[in-house]
N, C-alpha and C positions, 0 to 999 in steps of 0.2 A: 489396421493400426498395430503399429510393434512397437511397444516401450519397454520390450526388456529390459535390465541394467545390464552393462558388462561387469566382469568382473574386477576391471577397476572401480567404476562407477558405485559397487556396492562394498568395495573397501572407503572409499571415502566416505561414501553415509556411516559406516560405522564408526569411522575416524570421524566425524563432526558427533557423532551421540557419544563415543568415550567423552570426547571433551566434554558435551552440555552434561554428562551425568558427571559430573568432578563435585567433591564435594563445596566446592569454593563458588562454583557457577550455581548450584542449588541453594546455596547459602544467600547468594546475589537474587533471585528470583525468590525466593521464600520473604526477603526483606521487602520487596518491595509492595508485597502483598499488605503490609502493616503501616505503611505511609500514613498522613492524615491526607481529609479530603483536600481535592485542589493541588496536591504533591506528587502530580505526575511524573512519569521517568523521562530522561532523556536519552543522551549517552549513556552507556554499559559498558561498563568493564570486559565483560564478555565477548561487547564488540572489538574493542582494543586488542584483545586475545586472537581473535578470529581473524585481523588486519594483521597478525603478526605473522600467520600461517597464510596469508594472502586467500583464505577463503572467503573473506566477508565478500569482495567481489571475485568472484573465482573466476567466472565467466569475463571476465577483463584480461584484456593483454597484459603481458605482466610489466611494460614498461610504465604501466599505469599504475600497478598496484595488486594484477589480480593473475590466474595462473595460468591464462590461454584456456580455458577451459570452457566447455558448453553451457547452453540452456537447461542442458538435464543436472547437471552439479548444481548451478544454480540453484533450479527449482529443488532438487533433494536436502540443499541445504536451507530453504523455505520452510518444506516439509519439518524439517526438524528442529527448527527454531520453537516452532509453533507446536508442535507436539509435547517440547520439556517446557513450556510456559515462558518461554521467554518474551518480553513484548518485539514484536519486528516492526512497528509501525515507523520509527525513524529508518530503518535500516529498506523499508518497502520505498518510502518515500525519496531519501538520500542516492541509496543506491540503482535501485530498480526503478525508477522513472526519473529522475534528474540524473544521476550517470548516463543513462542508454540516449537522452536526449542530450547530451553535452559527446556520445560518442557519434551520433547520426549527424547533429548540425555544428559542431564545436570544431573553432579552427587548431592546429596543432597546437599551438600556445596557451588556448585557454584549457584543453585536455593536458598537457602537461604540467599548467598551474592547479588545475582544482580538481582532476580525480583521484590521484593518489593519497590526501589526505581522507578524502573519501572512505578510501579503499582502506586504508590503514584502520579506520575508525576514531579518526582523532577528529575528524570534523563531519557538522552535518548541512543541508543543505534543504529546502521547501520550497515550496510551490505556490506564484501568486496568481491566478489566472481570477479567481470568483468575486462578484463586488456586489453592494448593494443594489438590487434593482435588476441584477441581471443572471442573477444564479449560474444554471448550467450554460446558458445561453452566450459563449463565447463570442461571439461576434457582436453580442449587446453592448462589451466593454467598453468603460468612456473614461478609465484610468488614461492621463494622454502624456506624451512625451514629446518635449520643445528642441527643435535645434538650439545649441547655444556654441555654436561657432569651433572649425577645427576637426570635425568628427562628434562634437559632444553631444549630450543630451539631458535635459530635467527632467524629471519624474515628477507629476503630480497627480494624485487620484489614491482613490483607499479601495485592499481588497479586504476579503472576509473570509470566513473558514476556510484558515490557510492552516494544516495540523503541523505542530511543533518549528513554528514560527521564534517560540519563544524562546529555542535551546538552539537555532541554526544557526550558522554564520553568515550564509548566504543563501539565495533565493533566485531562481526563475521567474522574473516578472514579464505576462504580457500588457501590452501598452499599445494606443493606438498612436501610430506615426502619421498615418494622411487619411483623410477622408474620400469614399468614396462610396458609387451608388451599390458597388457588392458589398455588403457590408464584413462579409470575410477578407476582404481584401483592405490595408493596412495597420496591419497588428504585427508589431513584433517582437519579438525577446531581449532579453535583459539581464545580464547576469548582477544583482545588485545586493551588496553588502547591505547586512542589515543592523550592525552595529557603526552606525555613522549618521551622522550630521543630516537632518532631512527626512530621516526615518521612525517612524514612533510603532515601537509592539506590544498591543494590548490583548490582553487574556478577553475572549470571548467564551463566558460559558458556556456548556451544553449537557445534558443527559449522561455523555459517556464520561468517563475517566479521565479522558483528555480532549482539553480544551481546544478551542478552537483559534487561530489566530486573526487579529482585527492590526489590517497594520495601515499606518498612513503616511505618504512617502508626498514630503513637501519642499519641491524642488531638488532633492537628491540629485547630484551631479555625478554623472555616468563618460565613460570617455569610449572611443570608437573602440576600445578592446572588450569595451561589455556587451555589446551586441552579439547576441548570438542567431548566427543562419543570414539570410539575406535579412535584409531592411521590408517592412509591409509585408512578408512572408511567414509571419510567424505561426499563424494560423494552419495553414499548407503544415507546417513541421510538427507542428502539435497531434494533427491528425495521422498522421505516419505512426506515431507513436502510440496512441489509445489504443490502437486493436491489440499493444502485444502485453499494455495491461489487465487487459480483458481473458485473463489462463483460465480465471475462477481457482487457481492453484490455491493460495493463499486460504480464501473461504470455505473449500472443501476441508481440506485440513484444519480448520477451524472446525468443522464442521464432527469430523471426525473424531478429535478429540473429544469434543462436548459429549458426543456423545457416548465414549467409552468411562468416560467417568460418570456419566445417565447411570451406566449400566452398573458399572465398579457402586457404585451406591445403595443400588438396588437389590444388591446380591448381599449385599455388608447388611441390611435391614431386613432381610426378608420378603421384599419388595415385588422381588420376581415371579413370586407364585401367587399374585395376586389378577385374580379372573381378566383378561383381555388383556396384560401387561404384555403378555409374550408373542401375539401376534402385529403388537404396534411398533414390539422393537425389530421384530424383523424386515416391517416394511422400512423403517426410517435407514436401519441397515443395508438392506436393498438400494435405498434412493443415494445415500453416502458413499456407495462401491459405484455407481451411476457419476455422480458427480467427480469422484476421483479420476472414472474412466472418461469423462467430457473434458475435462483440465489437463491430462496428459496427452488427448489428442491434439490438444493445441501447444504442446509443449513438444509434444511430436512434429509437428507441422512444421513451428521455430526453429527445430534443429535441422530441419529438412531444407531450409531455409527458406518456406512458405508461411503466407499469412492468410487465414482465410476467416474475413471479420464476422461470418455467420457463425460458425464455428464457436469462436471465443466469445459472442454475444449469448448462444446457449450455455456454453460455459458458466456462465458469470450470472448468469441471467438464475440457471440451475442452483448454483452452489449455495447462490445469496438464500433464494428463498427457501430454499431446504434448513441453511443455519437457522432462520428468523422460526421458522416451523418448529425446530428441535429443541430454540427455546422455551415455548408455551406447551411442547408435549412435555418435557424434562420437570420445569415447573410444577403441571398438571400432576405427574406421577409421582416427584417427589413430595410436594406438599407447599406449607407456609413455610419452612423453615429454608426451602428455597430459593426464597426470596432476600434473605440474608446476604448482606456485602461479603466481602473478601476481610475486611475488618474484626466479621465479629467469628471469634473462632469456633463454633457452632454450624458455623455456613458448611452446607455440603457442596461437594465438587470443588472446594478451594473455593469459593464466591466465584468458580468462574461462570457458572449458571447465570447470576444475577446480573453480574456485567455484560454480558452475551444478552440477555433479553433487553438491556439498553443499548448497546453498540448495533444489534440488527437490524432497522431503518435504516440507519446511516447505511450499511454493508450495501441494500438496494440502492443506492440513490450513488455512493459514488464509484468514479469511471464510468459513467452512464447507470440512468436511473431501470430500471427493472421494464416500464414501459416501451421505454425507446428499445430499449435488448429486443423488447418480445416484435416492437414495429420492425426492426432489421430482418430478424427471424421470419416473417409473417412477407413483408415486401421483398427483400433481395434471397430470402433461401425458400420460401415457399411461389412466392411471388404470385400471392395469394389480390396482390391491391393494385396489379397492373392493370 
């Protein structure tokens, strides 16, 4: 595995960290730490800034929006979103899995309508795939979609944690077009406005910071330009796509931070010369430089222009439960007071401790849940259940 940078590649990380360390962008991520409950972020200024310099999709053509540029710019500017505390979860969701699906099954017109404002950061975009009764289980879906003459189509059916449903403009809806006995077979996408007639978006709450979206789409009329990929194929396209969510990039680097601010705390109190402290932090260290080293070989892979879904299932599989681990050791070490939100200015690590020990379930469970990683791992890379 080689993922050196080049030396452009490591001009632009630092050209994306000048920017995020600007006083203005620190100004913007410090505020947001003081919100009331329930005042999640959406769009960011930030982002708008970052669409200016065609970074926010770098890795996009630039007739789209973005600089012709790889998976590694990409991921480096991942990396560092998340490093200065910025939230990315619009920007993971909008860009990085509803752009690369809008660039794999989107016909030219719909690429030339809807990623460039993407790209700019002036609009966002979400994901409806999950519904009551049928969670991860994509093929369970019984959201259905009606011919109504012409090319068109209804919508009727309610999804559920769908994140930042609330701030998007539009959405990826899958929907089942025809029944049959595979039950993967007639499901397709849907590119559908979600401020409009037929649509209702309700906050579903949950544990983390940000809610969850409950949305119900009652007869929403769609026209043959919303369709995205074949017709009953959407299923087929969705799976194309999972594996190259699966980097664990994201998580490590979450992962990583958490824990330098573990440390940065420990060293501010005293903390560090306390009996067994320093051999816990070296393994979590150890596991953190492991998980970085899993994420970029699938980052590697990407730019090689290979997929390899065992690969990114360790990935992902690795990153998650290491973050979720680093919560309860961080916790453990720093005390009660780590338990403190982001709200009360007391909290150590910025409250990112406390939000990280509610966010890390979730972290297991989506893009695939932690078991299914470990069953991929186990049947197609060990192939251990043959």
């Amino acid at each position: 595995m080689d993922y050196a940078l080049t030396p452009e590649q490591e001009a632009f990380r630092k050209e994306v960290c000048d920017l995020l360390s600007e006083d203005a962008v620190r100004a913007e991520v410090e505020g947001l730490r003081h919100r009331p409950p329930g005042a999640e972020p959406g769009m960011l200024e930030v982002y708008r800034r970052l669409g200016e310099r065609r970074w926010l999709a770098v890795n996009w053509p630039e007739e789209y929006g973005g600089l012709g540029r790889g998976v590694v710019e990409k991921s480096l500017l991942t990396e560092e979103l998340i490093r200065h505390g910025v939230p990315d979860l619009v920007h993971v969701v909008s860009v990085d899995i509803v752009g690369l699906i809008l660039q794999m099954a989107g016909t030219p017109e719909q690429r030339r309508r809807l990623l460039p404002p993407l790209a700019r950061g002036e609009a966002s975009a979400s994901v409806l795939y999950s519904e009551p009764g049928a969670g991860s289980d994509l093929a369970a879906l019984r959201t259905r979609a009606e011919p109504d003459g012409d090319g068109a189509w209804r919508l009727y059916g309610r999804k559920v944690y769908s994140l930042k449903s609330q701030f998007a403009d539009w959405a990826l809806c899958a929907a089942r077009t025809s029944e049959s006995e595979a039950a993967a077979y007639g499901i397709t996408l849907f590119v559908v406005p979600l401020r409009t007639p037929g649509v209702t978006v309700r906050a579903l709450p949950s544990l983390s910071d940000d809610a969850f979206g409950d949305v119900t789409l009652e007869g929403v009329r769609l026209t043959r330009d919303d369709v995205l990929g074949p017709v009953d194929e959407g299923y087929q396209v969705i799976n194309e796509v999972i594996p190259v969510e699966r980097t664990g990039l994201e998580f490590q680097a979450k992962a990583r931070r958490l824990l330098d601010l573990v440390v940065r705390r420990l060293r501010e109190t005293g903390g560090l010369d306390e009996p067994g402290t320093g051999p816990r932090l070296v393994r979590l260290h150890a596991r953190a430089r492991a998980a970085e080293l899993l994420s970029w070989r699938v980052v590697t892979e990407l730019r090689d222009g290979r997929i390899d879904g065992v690969h990114a299932a360790m990935a992902k599989w690795y990153a998650t439960e290491l973050f979720k681990e680093l919560t309860h050791t961080g916790i453990e070490l720093l005390g009660l007071d780590a338990t403190l939100s982001a709200r009360d200015p007391r909290a150590p690590c910025a409250g990112v401790l406390e939000s990280g020990h509610r966010d890390a379930p979730g972290y297991t469970l989506s893009a695939g849940t932690s078991e299914i990683m470990q069953y991929l791992i186990a049947s197609t890379g060990l192939r251990l259940l043959t």
